[in-house]
N, C-alpha and C positions, 0 to 999 in steps of 0.2 A: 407210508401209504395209508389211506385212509378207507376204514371198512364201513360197509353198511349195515344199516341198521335202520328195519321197521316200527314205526311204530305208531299206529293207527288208531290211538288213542283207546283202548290200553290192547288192540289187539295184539295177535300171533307171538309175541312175549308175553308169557304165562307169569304174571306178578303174586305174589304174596299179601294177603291182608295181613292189617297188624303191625310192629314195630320191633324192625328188625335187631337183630342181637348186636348188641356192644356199639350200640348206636349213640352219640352224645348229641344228638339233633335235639334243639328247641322242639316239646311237644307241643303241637296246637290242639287246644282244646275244643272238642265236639269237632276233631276234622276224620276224614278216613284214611286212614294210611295204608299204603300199597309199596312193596320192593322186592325189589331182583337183585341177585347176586350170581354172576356168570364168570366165565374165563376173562371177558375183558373188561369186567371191573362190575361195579354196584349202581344203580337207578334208585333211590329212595322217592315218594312222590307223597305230601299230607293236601287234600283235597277238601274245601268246603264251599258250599254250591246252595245257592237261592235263585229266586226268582230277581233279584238286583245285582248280583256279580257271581261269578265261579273265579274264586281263588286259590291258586296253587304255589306251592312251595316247596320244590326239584332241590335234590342235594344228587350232583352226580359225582362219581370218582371212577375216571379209569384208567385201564392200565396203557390204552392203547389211544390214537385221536380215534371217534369215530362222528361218524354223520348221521344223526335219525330225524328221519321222515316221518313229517307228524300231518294226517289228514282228521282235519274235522270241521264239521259245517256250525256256523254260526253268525251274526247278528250283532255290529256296533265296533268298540274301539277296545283294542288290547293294548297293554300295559306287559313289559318286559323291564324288568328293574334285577340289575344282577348285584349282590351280596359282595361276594368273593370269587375269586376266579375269573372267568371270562370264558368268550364264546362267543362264536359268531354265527349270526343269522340270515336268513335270505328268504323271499317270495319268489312266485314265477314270475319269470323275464323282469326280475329287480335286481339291483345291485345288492351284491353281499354287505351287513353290516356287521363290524369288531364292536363287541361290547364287550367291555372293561368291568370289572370292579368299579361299584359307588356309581354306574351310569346308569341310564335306562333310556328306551323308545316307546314310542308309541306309534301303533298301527291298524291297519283296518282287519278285524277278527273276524271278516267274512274271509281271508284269503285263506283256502281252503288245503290248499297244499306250501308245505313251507318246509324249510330245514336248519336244522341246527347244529354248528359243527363243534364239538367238547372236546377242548386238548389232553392231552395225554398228563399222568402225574399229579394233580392237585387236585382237588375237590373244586365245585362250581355250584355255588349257591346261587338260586332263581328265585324270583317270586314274577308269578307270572297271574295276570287277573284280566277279567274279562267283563267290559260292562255292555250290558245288552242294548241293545239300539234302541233308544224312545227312552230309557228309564231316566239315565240323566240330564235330562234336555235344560234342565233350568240350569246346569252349571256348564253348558255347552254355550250356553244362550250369551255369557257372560263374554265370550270371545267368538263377537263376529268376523275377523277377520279369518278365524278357520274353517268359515263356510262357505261353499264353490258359491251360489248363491246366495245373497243375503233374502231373509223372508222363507227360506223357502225350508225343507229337513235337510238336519248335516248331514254330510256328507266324507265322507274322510277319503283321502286318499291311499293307494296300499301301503305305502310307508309315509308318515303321520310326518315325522321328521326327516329331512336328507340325512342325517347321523344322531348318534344317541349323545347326549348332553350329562355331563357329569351333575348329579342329585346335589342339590342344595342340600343344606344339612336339614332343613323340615323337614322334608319330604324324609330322608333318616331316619329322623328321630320319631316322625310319624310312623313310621314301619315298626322300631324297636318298642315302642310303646303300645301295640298293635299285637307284638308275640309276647308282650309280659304280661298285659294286664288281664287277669282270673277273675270271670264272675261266674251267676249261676247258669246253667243252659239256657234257659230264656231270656237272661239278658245278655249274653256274649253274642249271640245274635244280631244284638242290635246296638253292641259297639263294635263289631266286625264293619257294619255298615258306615256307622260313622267314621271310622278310622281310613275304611278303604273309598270312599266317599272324600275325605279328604286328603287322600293319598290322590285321587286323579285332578282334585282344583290344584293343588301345589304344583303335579306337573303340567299342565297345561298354563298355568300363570306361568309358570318360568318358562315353556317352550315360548308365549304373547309376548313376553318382557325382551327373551332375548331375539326375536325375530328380527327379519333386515339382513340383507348382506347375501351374495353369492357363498355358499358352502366353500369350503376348503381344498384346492385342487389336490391332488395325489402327495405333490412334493411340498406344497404345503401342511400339510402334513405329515410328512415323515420327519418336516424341520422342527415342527411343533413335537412329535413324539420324542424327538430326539432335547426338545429344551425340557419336556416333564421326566425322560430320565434322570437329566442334570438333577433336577431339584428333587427327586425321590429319593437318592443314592442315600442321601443323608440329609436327614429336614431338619437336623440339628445345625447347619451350614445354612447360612443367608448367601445366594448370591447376587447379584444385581442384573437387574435387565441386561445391562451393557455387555459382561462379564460371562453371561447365558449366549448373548446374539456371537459374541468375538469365538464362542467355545466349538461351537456350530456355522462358524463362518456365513453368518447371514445378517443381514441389516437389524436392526434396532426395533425401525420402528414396521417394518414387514412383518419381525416375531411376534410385537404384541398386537397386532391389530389378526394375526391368522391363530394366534392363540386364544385372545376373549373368543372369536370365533367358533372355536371347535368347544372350550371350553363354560364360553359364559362369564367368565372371570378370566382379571390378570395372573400373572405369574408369581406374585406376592400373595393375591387374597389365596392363591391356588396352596401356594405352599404353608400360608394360614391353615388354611380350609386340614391340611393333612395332620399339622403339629395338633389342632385340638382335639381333632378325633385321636390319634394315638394317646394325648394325654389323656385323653377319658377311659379310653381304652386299659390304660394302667393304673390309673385310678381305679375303676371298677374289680381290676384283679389285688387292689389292698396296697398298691404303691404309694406310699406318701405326695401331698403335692411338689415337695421339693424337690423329691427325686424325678416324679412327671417331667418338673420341667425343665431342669439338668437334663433329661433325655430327650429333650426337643429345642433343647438348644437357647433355654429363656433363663431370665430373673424370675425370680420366687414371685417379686412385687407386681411388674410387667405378667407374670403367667394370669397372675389371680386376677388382675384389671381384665385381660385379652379372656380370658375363658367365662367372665360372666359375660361379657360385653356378645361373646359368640353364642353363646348356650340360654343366655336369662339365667344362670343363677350359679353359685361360688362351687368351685371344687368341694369344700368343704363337707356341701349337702350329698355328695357321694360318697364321701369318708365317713359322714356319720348312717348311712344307709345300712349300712355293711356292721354295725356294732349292736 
């Protein structure tokens, strides 16, 4: 059963400034940090806010599902990019959206009343940003097709996307490189901007790129959720389209064309797209490349080709990062 939960940006829950104890969260520098610790679990929240974006980045964990109610008045287009975890979101009289891990939406940040529903057991990483109406108009300008009118101010509608699109790795690697790189307060300022500046042309280029085509009906979709379980089980296992459509009893070419769909990519780039991230991912924590790529399933030769070809540059430069 699902409890509720106020929360009217930062009222009637009484938050905490500061950083909370035994917290392993990426600090952002020059942000403000605010957190709760209750019976049904913790709300961590680090905030930085100008006159060209309000960025945030939500770390929830709880013990129970719950749904909080977020009212706030504002101006232009929001950005919901979820980390880890997942969660699902909704506007008034819109359809609910599942956001996954590695996806994000984007929507109208005037919608004033919305909700967000956070599963029970695992933590749920957000970054969630807000770019103000009129600031960025020259990178808006750049995709006229997302304007009700051409010539005229955009305009968004409540949900920007009918479903949230799994992040290219730029958009990614934009973000990671967004929470590591340290300068001094006057000028983190003004690579915040650029960074988060170019976190909305990435998604808006890939929302233009992959536009066209009727959204995914219900059941295409759960045929679709059901072929990306296939291939998560173990991304060390290649299977083939064929091999995916026969497992899920569904046509061939139904799966890939309702897959790029939801996805944006096929079921190969998909299961690409997963093996380099984990391999960097253990890279990064001191793993050898050989053993990286023994655990997704590659040749040592093939890993080293496929990982600069995905990334722009060798494992190697993350092995010697670390010495």
């Amino acid at each position: 059963m699902t409890e509720e939960l106020s929360l009217p940006f930062y009222g009637r829950l009484e938050f905490t400034p500061g950083w909370p104890p035994l917290c392993s969260v990426l600090r952002l520098p020059t942000a403000r940090s605010l957190w709760l610790a209750k019976d049904f679990g913790s709300i961590f929240i680090q905030e930085l806010r100008c006159e060209r974006y309000l960025f945030r980045y939500f770390v929830f964990h709880f013990l129970k599902q719950l749904s909080l109610e977020v009212r706030e008045r504002g101006e232009g287009v929001q950005s919901m990019l979820c980390m880890r975890g997942e969660f699902s979101h909704s506007l008034e009289q819109m359809p609910q959206q599942h956001i996954p891990a590695g996806h994000f939406t984007l929507l109208d940040a005037g919608s004033e009343n919305t909700e967000a529903v956070i599963p029970a057991g695992k933590p749920c990483q957000l970054f969630n940003t807000y770019y103000p109406e009129g600031v960025h108009d020259d990178i808006f300008s750049l995709f006229p097709s997302f304007d009700e009118d051409p010539g005229t101010q955009l305009k968004m509608p409540r949900y920007f996307l009918p479903s949230p699109k799994l992040a290219r790795p730029a958009l990614l690697d934009t973000i990671r490189e967004l929470l590591r790189e340290r300068y001094k307060p006057e000028l983190q300022k003004y690579y915040w901007e650029l960074k988060l500046r170019e976190a909305l042309f990435t998604q808006l280029a890939q929302a233009y790129t992959e536009e066209g085509g009727p959204p995914c009906t219900p059941f295409e979709r759960e045929m679709v959720m059901k072929a990306r379980s296939i291939i998560e089980e173990n991304i060390a296992v290649h299977h083939s389209n064929e091999a995916i459509a026969k497992k899920i009893n569904w046509s061939e070419s139904s799966l890939k064309r309702a897959f790029r769909q939801e996805f944006g990519m096929g079921m190969f780039e998909y299961l690409r797209k997963l093996r380099m991230e984990k391999a960097k991912e253990l890279l990064h924590s001191g793993e050898q490349a050989k053993n990286a790529a023994s655990a997704v399933g590659m040749r040592l030769s093939n890993f080293t080709t496929e990982f600069k070809k995905y990334f722009g540059y060798n494992p190697s430069l993350i092995l010697n990062e670390g010495k």
